[in-house]
C-alpha positions as CSV (number, residue, x, y, z in Angstrom):
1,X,72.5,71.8,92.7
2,X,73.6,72.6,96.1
3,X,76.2,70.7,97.6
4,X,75.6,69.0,100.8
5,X,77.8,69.7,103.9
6,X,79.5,67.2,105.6
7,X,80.0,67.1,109.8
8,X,83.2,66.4,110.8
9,X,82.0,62.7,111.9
10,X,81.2,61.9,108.4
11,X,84.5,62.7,107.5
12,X,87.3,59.5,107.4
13,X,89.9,58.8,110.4
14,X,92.5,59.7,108.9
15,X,91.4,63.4,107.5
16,X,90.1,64.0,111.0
17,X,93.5,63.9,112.1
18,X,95.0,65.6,109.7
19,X,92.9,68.8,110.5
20,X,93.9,68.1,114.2
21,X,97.9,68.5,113.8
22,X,98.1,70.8,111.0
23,X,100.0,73.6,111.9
24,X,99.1,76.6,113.0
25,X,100.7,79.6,111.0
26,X,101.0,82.7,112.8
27,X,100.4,86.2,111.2
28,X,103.1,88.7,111.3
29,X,102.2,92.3,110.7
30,X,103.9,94.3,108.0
31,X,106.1,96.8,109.4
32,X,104.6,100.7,108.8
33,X,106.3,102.6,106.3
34,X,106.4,106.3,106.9
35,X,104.6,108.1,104.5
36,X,107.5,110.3,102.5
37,X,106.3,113.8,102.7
38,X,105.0,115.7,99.7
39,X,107.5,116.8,96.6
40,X,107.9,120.6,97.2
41,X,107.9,122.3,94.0
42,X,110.8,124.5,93.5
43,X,110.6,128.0,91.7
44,X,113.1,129.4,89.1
45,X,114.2,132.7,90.4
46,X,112.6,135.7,89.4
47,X,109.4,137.8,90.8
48,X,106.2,136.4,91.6
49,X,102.4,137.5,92.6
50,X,100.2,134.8,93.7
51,X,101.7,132.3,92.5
52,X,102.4,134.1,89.2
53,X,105.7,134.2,87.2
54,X,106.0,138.3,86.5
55,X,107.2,138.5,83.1
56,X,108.1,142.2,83.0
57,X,107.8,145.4,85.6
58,X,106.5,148.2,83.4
59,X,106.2,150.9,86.4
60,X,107.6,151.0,89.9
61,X,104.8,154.0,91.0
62,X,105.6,154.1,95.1
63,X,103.4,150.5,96.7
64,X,101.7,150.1,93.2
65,X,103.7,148.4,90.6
66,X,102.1,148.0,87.3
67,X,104.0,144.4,85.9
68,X,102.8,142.4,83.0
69,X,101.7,138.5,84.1
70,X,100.8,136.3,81.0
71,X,101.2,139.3,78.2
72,X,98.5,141.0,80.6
73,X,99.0,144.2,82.7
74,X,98.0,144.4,86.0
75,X,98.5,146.7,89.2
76,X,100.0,144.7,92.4
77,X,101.0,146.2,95.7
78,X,104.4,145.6,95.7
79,X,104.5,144.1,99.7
80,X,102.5,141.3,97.6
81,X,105.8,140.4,95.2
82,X,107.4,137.6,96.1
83,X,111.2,137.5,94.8
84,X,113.2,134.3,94.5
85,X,116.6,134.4,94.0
């Protein structure tokens, strides 16, 4: 069943007045946090080609290297290496 409301006339004296002076708490805002930025990922040194760990340099033919990523060969312009030391 549904309860009934109750006015605040129907309600006693004495919680009346309690509802009058209770105090009033204040909000207080949490202070912003800055957000930490992200965790750059660091890269053993070596060579790399997109992204790619070069495991071996089989030729050095000019701007075309042929190098072997993941126990595959492949030709890469050698502007496009990235070394890490």
């Amino acid at each position: 069943m549904a309860k009934k409301k109750t006015s605040i006339e129907e309600l006693p004296e004495e919680v009346v007045n309690e509802i009058v002076t209770a105090p009033v708490i204040e909000v207080v805002e949490a202070p912003k946090v800055e957000a930490k930025p992200a965790k750059v990922e660091t890269k053993a040194p070596g060579m790399y080609y997109k992204g790619q760990r070069i495991d071996k340099v089989i030729t050095k033919l000019g701007k075309t290297w042929a190098v072997a990523i993941n126990g595959k060969r492949e030709k890469v312009l050698k502007s496009e290496i990235e070394i890490i030391k």
